[in-house]
C-alpha positions as CSV (number, residue, x, y, z in Angstrom):
1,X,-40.4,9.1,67.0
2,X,-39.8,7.1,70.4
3,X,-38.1,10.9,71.8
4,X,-41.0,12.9,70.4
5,X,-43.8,10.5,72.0
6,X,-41.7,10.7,75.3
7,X,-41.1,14.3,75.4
8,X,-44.7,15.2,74.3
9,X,-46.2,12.3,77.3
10,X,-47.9,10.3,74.6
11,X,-47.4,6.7,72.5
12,X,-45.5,6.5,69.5
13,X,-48.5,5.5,67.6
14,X,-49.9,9.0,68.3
15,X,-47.3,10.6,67.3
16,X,-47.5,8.8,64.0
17,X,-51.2,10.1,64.0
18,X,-50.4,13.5,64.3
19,X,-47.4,13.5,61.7
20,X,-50.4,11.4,59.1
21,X,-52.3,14.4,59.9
22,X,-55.3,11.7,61.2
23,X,-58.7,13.6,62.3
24,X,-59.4,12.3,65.1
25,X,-56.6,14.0,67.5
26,X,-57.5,16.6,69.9
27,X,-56.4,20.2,69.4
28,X,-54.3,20.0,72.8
29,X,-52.6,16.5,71.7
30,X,-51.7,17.7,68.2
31,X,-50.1,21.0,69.1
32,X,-47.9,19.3,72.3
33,X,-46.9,16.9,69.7
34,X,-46.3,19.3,67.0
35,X,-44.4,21.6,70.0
36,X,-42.0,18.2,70.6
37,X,-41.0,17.6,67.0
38,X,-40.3,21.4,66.8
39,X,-38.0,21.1,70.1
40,X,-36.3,17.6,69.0
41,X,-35.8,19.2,65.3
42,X,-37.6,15.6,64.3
43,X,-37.7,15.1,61.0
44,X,-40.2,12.2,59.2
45,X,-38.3,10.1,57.2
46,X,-40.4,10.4,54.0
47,X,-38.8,7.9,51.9
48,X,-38.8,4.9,54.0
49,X,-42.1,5.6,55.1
50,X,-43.4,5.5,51.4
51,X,-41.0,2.5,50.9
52,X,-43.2,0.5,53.5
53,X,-46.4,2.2,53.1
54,X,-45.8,1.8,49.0
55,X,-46.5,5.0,48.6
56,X,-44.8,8.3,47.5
57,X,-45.6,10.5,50.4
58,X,-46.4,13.3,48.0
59,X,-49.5,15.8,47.6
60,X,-50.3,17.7,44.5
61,X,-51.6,21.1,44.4
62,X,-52.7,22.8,41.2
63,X,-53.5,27.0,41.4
64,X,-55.9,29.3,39.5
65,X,-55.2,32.2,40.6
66,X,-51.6,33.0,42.3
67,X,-52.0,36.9,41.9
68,X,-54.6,37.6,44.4
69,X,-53.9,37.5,47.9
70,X,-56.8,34.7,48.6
71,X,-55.8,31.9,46.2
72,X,-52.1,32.7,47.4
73,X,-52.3,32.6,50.8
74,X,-54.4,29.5,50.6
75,X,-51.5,27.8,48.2
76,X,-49.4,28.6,51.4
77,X,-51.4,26.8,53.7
78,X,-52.3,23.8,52.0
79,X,-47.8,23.4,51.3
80,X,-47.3,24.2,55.3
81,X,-50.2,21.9,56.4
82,X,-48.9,19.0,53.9
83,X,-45.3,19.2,55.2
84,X,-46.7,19.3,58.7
85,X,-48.5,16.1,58.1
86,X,-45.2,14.3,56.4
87,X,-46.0,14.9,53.1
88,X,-44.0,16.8,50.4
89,X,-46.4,18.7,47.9
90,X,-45.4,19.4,44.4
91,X,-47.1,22.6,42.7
92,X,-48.8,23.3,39.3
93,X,-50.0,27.1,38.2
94,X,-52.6,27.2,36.1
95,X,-52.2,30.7,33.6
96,X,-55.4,29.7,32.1
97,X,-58.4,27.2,33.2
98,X,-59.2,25.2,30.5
99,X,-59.7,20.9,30.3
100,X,-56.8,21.1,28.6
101,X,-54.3,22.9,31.0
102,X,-56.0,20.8,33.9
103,X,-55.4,17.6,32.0
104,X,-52.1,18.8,31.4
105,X,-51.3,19.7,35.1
106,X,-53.0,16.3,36.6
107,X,-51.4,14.3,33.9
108,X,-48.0,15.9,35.3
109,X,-48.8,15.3,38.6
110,X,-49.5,11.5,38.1
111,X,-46.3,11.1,36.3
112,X,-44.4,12.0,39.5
113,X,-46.7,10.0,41.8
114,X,-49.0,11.9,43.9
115,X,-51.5,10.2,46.0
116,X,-53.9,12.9,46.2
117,X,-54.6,16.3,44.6
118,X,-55.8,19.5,46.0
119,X,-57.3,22.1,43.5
120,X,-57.6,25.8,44.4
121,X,-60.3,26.7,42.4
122,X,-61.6,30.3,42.8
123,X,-64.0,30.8,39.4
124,X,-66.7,28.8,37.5
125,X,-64.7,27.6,35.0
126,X,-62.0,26.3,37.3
127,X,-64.6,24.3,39.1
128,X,-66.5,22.8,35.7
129,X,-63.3,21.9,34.6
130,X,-62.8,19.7,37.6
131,X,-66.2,18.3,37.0
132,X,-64.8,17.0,33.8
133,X,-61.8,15.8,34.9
134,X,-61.1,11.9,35.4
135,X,-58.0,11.2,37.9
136,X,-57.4,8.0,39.5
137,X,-56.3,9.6,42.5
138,X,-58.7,11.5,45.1
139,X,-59.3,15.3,44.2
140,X,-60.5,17.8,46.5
141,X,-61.8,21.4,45.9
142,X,-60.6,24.7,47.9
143,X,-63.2,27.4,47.9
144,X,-65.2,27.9,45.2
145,X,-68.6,26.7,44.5
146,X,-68.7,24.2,47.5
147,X,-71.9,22.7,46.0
148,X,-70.0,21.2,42.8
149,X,-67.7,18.8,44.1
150,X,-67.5,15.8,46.2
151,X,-65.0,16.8,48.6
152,X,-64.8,20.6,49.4
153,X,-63.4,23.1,51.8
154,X,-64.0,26.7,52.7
155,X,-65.0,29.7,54.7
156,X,-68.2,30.5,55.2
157,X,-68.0,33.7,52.9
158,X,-72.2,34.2,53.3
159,X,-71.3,35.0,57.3
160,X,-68.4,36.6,56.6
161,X,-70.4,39.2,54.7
162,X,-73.3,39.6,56.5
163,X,-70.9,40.1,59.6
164,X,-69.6,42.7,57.6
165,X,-72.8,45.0,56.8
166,X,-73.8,44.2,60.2
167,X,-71.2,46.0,61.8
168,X,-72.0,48.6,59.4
169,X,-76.0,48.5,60.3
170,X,-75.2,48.3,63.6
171,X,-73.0,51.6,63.3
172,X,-76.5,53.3,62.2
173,X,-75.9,53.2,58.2
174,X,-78.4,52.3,56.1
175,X,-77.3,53.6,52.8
176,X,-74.8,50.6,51.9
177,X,-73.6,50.0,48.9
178,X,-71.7,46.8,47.8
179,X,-68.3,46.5,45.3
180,X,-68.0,42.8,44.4
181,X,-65.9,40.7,42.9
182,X,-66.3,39.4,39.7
183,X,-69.7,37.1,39.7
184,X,-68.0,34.2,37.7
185,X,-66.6,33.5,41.5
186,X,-68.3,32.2,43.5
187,X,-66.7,33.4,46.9
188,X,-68.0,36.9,44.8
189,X,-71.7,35.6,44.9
190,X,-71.2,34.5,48.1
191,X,-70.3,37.3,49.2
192,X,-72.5,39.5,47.3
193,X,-75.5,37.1,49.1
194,X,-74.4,37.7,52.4
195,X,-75.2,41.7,52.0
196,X,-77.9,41.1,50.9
197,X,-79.5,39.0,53.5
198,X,-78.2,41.3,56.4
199,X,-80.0,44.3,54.7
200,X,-83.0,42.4,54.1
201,X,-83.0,41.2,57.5
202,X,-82.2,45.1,58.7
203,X,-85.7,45.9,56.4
204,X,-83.6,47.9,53.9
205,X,-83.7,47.8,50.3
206,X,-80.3,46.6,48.7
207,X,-79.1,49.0,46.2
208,X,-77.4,47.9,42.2
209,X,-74.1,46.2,43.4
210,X,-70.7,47.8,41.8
211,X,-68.6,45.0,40.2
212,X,-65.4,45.2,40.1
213,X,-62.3,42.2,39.4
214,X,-61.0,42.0,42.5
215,X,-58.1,44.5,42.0
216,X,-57.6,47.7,43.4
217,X,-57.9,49.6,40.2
218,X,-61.6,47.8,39.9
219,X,-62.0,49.3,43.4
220,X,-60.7,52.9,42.3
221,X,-63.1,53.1,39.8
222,X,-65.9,51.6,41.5
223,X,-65.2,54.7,44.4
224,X,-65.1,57.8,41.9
225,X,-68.7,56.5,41.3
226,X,-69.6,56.0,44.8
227,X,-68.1,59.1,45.9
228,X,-70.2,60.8,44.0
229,X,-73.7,59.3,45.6
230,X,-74.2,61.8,48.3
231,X,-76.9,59.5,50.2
232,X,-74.1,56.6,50.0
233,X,-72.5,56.6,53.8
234,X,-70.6,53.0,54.0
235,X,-69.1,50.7,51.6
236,X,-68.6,47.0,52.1
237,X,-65.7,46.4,49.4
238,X,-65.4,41.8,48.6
239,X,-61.7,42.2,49.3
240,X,-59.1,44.2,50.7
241,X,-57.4,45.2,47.0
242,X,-60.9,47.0,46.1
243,X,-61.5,48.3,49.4
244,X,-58.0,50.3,48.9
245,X,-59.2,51.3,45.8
246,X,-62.0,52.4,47.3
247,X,-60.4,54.6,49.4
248,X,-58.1,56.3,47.4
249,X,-60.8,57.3,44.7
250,X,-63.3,58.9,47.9
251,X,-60.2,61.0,49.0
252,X,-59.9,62.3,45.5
253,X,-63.9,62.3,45.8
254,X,-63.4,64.5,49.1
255,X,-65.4,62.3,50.9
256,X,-63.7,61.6,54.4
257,X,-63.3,57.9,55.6
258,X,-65.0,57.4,57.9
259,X,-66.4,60.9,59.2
260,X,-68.1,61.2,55.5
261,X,-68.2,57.6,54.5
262,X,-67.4,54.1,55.9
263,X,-65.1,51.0,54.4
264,X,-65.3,48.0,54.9
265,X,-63.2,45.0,53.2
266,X,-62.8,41.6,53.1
267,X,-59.1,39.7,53.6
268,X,-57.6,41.3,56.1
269,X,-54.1,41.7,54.2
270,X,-50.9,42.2,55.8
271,X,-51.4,46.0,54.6
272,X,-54.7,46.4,56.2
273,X,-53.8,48.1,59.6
274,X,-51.2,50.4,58.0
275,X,-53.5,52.0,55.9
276,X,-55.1,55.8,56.3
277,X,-57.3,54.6,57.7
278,X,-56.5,51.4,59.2
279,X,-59.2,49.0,57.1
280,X,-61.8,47.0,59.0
281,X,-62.5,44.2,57.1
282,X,-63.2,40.6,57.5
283,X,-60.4,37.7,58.0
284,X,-60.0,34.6,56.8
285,X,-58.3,31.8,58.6
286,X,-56.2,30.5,56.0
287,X,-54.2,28.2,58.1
288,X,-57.3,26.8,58.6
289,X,-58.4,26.0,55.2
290,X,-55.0,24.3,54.6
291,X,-54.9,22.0,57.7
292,X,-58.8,21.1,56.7
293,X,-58.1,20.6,52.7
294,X,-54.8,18.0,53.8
295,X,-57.3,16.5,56.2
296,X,-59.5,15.8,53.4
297,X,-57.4,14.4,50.8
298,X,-55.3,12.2,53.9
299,X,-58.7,10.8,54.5
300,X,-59.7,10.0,50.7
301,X,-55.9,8.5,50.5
302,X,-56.5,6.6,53.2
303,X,-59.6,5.2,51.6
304,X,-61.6,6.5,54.7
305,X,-64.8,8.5,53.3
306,X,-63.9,12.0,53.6
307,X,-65.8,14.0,56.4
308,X,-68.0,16.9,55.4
309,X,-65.7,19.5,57.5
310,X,-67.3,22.6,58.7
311,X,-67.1,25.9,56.6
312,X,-64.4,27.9,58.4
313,X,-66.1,30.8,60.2
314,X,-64.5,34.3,59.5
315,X,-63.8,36.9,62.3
316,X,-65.0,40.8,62.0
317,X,-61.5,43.2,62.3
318,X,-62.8,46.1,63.6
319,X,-60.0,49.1,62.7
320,X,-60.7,53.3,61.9
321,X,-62.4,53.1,58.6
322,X,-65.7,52.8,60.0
323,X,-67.9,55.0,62.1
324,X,-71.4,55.9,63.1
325,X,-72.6,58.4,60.1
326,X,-72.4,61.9,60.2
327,X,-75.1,63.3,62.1
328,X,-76.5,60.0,63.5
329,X,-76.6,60.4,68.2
330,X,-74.1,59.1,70.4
């Protein structure tokens, strides 16, 4: 620790900070420190650090939903951003969310001694399931309905969507309709809201959402309808997996993206720029979400009162599946 404090031009106990994954360090500080243990190949020596601390050093994370791109690449960061901050995190998959498979999964958790656990929980009954659990050790929410839980993170899914439609509006479409997710999320409501309020606020008259389940065949289905609504000229899909979907079902429709009609998702998946089109769609920082949910559950381990952290603010991907509409100047 004494080389990584010297090589990174700070004290020991800062360095300690930054591996404890403590709040209050500056974004500069952190990442020369982080850059130092990367150079020095440190490694935190877990298990005398729990020895003296009396604790275990680990973090338990329980998933709802390892399928879907979101919830996965969330799992992801909360692991990396646990590591990074010295702790090793031990994982429980949830196949179905009931009170008795999350009794089950904290239960096993507490048997090997976690000090803190973080829940990924994407759908209502995830979320009133955590309501009703008791753990003696501190429990924070990812996602989800922020609202029902003590200590939450997130993106801010309502921007995220209005910057979505915007972009379309802006584009000159006013025709917009919306595929959502399933509305037993609440990142789907959320979303779902966001449209709304950005064609509301554009003086336009939302038309009957198209639900779908998240997956692509959802979005598939959702398009051969779509593609058949003439006056329709952009789509704002909830996620990436519809949006494809989406486009595959307007080819079939003969409906040209985006000369014909535009897409827009929401993710921005790995996929996304290889696609014919390449998708505009809306990304999540999910690195982000991780470093915030370990900075959460640190702080409730810690016995410190948790900070109500910011919503994480999406960012607009502009790519080839959108245009102006046919016919409209410029």
């Amino acid at each position: 620790m004494a080389d990584v404090a010297r090589l990174a031009g700070v004290s020991h106990q800062t360095v300690s900070r930054v591996i404890n994954g403590a709040p209050s360090i500056r974004r500069e500080t952190r990442e020369r420190v982080l850059e130092a243990i990367r150079r020095l190949d440190y490694r935190p020596n877990t298990a005398a650090r729990a020895l003296v601390r009396g604790r275990s050093g680990m973090i338990g994370i329980i998933g709802t939903a390892r399928t879907l791109f979101g919830p996965t690449s969330i799992h992801r960061s909360v692991e990396d951003a646990a590591r990074a901050a010295g702790y090793f995190a031990t994982s429980v998959s949830l196949s179905e969310v009931t009170v008795r498979a999350l009794s089950d999964a904290t239960e096993h958790l507490m048997r090997v001694g976690v000090e803190g656990v973080v829940m990924i929980a994407g759908n209502d009954e995830a979320l009133e399931v955590v309501r009703m659990t008791r753990s003696s050790v501190p429990f924070v929410v990812v996602e989800g309905d922020l609202s029902r839980a003590s200590v939450t993170v997130g993106v801010d899914q309502v921007l995220g969507a209005r910057m979505a439609t915007e972009h379309l509006l802006d584009l000159g479409h006013r025709e917009i309709v919306h595929v959502s997710g399933p509305l037993n999320w609440a990142e789907a409501r959320a979303r779902l809201t966001g449209w709304r309020q950005a064609m509301s606020a554009a003086g336009l008259r939302p038309p009957e959402p198209v639900e779908g389940d998240w997956r692509a065949h959802s979005g598939y289905v959702a398009g051969l309808r779509i593609g058949a609504m003439r006056a329709t000229t952009a789509v704002f899909a909830a996620n990436d997996q519809m949006a494809i979907g989406v486009l595959r079902a307007l080819h079939e429709r003969g409906r040209r993206v985006p000369h014909d009609i535009s897409v827009v998702g929401f993710d921005d998946v790995p996929e996304a720029p290889y696609l014919i089109p390449p998708l505009t769609t809306v990304q999540q920082d999910f690195d982000a979400v991780g470093r915030r949910a370990i900075t959460a559950v640190t702080q409730a381990i810690d016995d410190t009162v948790p900070q109500r952290l910011p919503l994480v603010v999406p960012k607009l991907v502009v790519r080839q599946s959108t245009a102006p509409p046919a016919g409209a100047g410029g």
